[in-house]
Backbone as ProteinMPNN parsed JSONL, in Angstrom:
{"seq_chain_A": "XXXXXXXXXXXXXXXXXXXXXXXXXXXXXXXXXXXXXXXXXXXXXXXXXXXXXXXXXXXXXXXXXXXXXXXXXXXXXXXXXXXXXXXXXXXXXXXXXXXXXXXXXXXXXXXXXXXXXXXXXXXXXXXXXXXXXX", "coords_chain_A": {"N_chain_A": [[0.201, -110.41, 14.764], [-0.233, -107.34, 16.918], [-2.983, -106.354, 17.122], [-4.405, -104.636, 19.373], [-2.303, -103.095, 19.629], [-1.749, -101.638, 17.619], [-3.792, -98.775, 16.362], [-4.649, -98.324, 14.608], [-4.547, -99.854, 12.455], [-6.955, -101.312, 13.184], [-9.806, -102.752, 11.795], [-12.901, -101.133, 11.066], [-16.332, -100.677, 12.527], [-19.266, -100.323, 13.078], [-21.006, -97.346, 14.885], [-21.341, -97.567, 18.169], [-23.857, -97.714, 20.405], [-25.517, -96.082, 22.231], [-27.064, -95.622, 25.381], [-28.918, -93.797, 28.149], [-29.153, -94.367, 31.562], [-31.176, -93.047, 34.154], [-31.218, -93.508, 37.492], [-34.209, -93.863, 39.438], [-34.34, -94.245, 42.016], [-33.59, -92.21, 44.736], [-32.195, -92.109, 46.689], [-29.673, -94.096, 45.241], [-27.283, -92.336, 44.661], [-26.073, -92.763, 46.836], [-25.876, -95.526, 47.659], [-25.345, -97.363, 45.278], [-26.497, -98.674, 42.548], [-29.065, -101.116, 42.765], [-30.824, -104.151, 42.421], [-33.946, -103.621, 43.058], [-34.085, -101.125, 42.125], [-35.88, -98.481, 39.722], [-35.311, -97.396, 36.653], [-35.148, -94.733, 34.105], [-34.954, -94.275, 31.098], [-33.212, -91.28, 29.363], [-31.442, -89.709, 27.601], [-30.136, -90.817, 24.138], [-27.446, -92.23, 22.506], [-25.266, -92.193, 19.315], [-22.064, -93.662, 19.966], [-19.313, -92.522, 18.008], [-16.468, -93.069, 18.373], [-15.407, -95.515, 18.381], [-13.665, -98.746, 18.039], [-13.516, -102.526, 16.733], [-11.838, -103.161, 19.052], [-12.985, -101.817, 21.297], [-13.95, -101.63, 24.33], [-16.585, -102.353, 26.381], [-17.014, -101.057, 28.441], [-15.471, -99.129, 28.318], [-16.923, -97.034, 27.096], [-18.439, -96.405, 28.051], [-17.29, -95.18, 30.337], [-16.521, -92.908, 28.789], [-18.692, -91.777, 28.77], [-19.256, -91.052, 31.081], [-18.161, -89.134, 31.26], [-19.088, -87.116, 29.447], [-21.35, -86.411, 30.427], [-21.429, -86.435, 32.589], [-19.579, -85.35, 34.377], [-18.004, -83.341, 32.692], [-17.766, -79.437, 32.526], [-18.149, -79.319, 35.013], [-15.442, -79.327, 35.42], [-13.1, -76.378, 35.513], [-10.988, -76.895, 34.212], [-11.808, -78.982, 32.207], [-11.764, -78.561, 29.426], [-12.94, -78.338, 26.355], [-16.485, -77.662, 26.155], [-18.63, -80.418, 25.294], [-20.765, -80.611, 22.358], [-22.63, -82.404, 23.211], [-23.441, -82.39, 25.649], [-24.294, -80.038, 26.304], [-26.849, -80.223, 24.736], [-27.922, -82.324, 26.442], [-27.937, -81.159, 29.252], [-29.761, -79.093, 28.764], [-32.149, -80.102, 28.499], [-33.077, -80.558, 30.585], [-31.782, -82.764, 32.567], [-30.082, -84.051, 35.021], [-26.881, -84.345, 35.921], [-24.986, -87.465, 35.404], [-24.467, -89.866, 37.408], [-23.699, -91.772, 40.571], [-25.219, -95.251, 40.547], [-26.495, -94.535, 38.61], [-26.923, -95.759, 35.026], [-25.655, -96.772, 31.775], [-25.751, -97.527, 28.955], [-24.636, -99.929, 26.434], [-24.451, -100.893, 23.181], [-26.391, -102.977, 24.123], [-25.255, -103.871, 26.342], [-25.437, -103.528, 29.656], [-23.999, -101.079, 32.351], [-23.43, -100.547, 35.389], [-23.198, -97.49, 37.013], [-20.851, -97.025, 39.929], [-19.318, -96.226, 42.758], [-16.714, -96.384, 42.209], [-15.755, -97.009, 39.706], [-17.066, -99.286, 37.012], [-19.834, -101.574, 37.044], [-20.879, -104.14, 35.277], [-24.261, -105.604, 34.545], [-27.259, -107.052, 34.518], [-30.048, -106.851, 31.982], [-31.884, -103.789, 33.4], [-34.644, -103.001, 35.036], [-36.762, -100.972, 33.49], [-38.981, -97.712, 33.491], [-41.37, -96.859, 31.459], [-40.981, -94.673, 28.789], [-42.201, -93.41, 27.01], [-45.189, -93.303, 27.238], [-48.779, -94.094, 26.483], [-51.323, -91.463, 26.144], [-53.468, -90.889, 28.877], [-56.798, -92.904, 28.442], [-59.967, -91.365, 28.188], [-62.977, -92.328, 30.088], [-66.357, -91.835, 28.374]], "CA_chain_A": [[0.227, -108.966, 14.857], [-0.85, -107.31, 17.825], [-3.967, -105.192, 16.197], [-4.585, -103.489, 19.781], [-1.476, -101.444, 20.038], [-1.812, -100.533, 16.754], [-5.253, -98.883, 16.191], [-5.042, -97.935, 12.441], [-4.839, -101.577, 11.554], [-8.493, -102.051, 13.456], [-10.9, -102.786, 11.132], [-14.183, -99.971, 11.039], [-17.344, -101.126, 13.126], [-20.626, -99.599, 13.4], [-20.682, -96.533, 15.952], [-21.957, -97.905, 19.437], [-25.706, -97.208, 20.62], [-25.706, -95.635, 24.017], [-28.156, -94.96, 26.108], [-28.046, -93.017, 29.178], [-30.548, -94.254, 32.158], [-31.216, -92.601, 35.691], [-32.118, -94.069, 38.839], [-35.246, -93.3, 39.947], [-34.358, -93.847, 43.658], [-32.859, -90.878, 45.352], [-30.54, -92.864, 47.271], [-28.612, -94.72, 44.684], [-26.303, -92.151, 44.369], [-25.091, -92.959, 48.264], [-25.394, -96.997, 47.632], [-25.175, -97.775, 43.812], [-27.886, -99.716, 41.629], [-29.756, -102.272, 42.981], [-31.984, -105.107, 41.5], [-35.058, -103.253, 43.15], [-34.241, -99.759, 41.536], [-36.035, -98.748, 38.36], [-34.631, -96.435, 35.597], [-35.736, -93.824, 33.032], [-34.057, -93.369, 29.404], [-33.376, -89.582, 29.395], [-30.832, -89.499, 26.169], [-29.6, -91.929, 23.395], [-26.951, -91.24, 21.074], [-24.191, -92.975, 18.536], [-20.837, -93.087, 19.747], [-18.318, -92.929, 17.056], [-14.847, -93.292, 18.62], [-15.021, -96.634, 18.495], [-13.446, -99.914, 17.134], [-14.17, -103.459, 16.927], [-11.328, -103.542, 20.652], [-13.147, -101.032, 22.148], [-14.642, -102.503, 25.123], [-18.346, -101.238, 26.206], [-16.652, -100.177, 29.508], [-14.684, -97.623, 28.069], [-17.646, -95.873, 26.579], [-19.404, -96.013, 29.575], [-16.491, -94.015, 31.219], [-16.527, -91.404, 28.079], [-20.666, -91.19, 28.72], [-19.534, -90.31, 32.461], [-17.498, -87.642, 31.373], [-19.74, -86.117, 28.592], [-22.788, -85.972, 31.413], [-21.295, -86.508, 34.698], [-17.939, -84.579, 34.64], [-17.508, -82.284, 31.609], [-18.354, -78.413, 32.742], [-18.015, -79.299, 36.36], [-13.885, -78.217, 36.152], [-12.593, -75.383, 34.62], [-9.215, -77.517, 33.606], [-11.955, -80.265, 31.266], [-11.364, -78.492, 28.001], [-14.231, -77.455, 25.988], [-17.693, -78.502, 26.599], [-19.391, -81.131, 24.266], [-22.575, -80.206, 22.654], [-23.796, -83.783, 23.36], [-23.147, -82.465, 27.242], [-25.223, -78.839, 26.363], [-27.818, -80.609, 24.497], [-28.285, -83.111, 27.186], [-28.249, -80.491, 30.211], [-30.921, -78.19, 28.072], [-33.364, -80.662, 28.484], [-33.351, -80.35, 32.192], [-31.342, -83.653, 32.936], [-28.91, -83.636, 35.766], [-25.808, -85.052, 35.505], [-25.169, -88.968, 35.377], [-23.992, -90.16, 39.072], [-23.494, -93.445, 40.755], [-26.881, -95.659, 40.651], [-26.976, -95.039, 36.88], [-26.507, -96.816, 33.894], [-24.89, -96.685, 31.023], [-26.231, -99.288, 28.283], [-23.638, -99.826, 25.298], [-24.937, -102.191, 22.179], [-27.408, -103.887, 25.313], [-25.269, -104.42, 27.466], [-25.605, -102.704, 31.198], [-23.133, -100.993, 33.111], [-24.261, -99.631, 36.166], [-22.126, -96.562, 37.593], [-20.146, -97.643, 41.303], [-18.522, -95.357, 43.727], [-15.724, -96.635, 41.715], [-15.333, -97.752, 38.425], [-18.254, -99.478, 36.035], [-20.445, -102.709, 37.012], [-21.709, -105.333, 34.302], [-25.574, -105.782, 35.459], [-28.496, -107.993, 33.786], [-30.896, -105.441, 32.079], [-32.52, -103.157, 34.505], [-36.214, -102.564, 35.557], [-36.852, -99.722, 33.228], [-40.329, -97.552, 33.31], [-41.799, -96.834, 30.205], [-40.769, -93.511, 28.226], [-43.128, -92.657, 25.879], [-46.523, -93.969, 27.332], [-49.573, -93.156, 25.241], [-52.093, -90.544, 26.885], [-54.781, -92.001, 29.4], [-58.033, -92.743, 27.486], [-60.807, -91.056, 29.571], [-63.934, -92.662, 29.635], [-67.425, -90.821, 28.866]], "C_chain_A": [[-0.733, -108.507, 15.956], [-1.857, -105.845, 17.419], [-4.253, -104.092, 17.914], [-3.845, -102.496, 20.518], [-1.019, -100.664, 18.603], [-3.495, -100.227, 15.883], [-5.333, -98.822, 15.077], [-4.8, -99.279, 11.67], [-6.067, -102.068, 12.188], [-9.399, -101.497, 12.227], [-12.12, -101.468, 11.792], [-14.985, -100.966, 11.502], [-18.555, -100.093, 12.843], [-20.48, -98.47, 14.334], [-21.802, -97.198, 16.829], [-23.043, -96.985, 19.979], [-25.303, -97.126, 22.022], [-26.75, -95.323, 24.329], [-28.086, -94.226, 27.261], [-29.185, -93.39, 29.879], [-29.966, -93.673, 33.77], [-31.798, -93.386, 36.269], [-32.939, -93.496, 39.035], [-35.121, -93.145, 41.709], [-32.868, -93.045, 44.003], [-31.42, -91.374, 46.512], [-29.412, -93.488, 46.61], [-27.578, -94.281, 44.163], [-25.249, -92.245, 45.76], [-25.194, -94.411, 47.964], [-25.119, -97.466, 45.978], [-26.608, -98.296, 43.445], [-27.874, -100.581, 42.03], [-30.83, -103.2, 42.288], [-33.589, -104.107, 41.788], [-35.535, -101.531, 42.299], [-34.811, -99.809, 39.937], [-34.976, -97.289, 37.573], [-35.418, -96.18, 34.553], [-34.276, -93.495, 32.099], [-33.707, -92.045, 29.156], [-32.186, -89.287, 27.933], [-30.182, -91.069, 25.427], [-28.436, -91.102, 22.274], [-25.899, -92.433, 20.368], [-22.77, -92.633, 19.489], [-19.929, -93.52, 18.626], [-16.822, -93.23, 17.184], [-14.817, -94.251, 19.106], [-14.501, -97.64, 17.289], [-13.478, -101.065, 17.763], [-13.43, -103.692, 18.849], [-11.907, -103.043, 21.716], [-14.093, -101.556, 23.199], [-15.576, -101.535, 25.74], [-18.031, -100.47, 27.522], [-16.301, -99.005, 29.219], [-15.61, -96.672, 27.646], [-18.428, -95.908, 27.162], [-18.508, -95.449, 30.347], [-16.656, -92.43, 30.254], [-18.007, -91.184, 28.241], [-20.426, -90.669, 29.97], [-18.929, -89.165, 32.004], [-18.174, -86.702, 30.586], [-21.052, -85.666, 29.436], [-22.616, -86.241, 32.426], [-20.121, -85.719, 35.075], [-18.055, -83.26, 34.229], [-18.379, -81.042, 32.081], [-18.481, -77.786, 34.025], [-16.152, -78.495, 36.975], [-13.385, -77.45, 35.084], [-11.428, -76.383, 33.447], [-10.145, -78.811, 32.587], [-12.122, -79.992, 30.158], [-12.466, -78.264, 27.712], [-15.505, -78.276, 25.99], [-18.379, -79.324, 25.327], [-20.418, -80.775, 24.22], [-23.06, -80.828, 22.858], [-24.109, -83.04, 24.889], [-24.211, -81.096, 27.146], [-26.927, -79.605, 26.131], [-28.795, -80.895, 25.878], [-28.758, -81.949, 28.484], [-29.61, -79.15, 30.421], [-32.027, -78.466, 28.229], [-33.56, -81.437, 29.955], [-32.565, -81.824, 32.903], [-30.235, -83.483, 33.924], [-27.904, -84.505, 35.716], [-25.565, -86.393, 35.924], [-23.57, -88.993, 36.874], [-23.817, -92.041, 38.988], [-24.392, -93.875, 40.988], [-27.12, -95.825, 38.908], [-26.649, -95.768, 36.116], [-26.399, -96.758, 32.74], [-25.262, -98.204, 29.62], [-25.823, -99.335, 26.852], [-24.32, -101.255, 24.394], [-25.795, -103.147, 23.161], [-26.718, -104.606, 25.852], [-24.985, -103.158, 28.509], [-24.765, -102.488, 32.073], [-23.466, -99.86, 34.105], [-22.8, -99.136, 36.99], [-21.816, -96.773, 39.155], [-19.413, -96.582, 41.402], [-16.831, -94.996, 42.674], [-15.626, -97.245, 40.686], [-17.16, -98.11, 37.75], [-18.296, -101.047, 36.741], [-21.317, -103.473, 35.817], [-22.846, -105.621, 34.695], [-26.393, -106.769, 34.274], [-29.221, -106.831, 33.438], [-31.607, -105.153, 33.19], [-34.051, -102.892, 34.05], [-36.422, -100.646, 34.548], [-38.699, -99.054, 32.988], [-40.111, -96.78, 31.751], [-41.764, -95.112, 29.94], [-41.745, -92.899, 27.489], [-44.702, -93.421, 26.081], [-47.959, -92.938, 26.845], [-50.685, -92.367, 26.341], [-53.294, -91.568, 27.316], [-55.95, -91.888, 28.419], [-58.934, -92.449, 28.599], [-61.739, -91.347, 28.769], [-65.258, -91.748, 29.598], [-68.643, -91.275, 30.179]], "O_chain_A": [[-1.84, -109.033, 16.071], [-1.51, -104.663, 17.436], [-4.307, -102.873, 17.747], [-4.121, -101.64, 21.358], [-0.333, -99.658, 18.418], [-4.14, -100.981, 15.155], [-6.266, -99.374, 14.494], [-4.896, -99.53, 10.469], [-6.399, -103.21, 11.869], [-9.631, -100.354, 11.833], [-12.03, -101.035, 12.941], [-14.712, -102.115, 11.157], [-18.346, -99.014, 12.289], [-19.366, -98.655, 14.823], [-22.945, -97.38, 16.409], [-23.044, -95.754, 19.962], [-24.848, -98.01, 22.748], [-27.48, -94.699, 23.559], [-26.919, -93.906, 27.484], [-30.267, -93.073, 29.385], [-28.876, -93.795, 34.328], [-32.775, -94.002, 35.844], [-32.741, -92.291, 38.881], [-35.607, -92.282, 42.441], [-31.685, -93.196, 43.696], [-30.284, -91.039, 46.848], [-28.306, -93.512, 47.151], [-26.843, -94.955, 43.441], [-24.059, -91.931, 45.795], [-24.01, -94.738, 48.044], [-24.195, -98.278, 46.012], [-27.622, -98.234, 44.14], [-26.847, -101.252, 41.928], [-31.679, -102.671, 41.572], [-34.314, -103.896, 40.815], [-36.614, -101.005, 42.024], [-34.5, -100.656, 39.099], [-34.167, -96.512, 38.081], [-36.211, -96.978, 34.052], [-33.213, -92.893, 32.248], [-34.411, -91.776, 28.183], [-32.517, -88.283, 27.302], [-29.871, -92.099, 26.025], [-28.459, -90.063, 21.614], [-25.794, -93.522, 20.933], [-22.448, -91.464, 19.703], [-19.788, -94.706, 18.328], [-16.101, -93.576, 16.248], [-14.315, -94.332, 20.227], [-14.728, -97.53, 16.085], [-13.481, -101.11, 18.993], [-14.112, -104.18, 19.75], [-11.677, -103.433, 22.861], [-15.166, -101.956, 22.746], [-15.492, -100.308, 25.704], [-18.615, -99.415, 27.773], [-16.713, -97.969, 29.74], [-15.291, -95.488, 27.748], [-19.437, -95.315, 26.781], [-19.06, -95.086, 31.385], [-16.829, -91.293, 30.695], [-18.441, -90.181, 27.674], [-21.216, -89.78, 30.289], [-19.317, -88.11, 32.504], [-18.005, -85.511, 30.845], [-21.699, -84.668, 29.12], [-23.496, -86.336, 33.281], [-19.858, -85.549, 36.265], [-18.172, -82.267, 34.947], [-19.593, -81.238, 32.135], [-18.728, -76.622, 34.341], [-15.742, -77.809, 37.911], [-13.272, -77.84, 33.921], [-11.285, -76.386, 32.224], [-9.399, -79.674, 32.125], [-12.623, -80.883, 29.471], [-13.236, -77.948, 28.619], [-15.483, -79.496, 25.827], [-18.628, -78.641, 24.334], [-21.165, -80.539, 25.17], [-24.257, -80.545, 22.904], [-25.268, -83.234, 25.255], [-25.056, -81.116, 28.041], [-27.866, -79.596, 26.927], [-29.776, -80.291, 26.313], [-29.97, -81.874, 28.685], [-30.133, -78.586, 31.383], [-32.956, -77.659, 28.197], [-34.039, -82.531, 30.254], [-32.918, -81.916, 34.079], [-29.375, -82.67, 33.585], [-28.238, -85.641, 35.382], [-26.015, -86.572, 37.056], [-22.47, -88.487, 37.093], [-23.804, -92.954, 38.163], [-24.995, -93.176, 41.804], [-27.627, -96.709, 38.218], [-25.914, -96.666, 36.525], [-27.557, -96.622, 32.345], [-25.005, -99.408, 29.595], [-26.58, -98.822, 26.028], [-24.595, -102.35, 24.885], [-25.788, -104.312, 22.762], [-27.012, -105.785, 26.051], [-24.446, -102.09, 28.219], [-24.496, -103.449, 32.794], [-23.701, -98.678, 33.853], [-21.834, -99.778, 37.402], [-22.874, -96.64, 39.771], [-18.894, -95.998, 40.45], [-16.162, -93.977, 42.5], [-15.296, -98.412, 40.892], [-18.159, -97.419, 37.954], [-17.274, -101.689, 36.985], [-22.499, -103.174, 35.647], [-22.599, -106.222, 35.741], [-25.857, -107.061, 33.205], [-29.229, -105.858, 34.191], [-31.979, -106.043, 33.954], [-34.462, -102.638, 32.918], [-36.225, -99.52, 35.005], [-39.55, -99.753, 32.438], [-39.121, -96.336, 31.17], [-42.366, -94.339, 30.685], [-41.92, -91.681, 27.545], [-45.258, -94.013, 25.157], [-48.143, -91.721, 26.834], [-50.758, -92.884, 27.455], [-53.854, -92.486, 26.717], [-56.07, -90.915, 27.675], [-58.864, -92.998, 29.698], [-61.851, -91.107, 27.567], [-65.433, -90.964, 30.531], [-69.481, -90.455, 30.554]]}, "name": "protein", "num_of_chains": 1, "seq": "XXXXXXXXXXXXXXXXXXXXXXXXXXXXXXXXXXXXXXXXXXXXXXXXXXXXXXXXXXXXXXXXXXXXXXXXXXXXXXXXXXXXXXXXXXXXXXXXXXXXXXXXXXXXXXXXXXXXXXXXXXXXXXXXXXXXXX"}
């Protein structure tokens, strides 16, 4: 039985851990992600429209459209609040250079389509306040 042309016979999974990271260098939306570029975490969230076929690409194309597309054309239907949330908290929209990181693994955004990468160089999000000495 061929379970992935019929989805209502896929078994239930977990909902997929996204992350959403930016390039830090200002160019990588004219060349893509490079080994030397680092990246910052700027949202995480569950996705739930998945099943066990769903391959981590595909929800690294629906993360481009909920923060790199959606709001940009009149004709993309109504705006996700993941896409308000996200833009509320001053983030600009996910380009080429970024990355996309589904259950740990890394798909860094290309001119064209999604790249498979080794984890990326990421700087540290939540670093604790300097200790000043007396």
């Amino acid at each position: 039985m061929n379970t992935r042309a019929n989805p209502a016979s896929w078994p239930s999974r977990e909902p997929a851990k996204v992350r959403i990271l930016h390039n830090n260098n200002p160019q990588a939306q004219f060349y893509g992600y490079t080994l030397r570029d680092t990246l910052t975490c700027v949202d995480t969230y569950d996705d739930l429209d998945v099943q066990p076929a769903t391959p981590g690409i595909e929800v690294a194309e629906r993360a481009f459209i909920i923060f790199g597309l959606v709001g940009h054309a009149p004709d993309s239907g109504p705006i996700d609040p993941r896409t308000v949330a996200y833009r509320e908290q001053g983030n600009r929209p996910l380009s080429v250079g970024d990355v996309v990181c589904v259950d740990g693994h890394f798909f860094a955004c290309e001119p064209f389509g999604w790249n498979e990468i080794d984890p990326p160089r990421e700087t540290p999000s939540d670093l604790p306040e300097p200790t000043q000495l007396d």
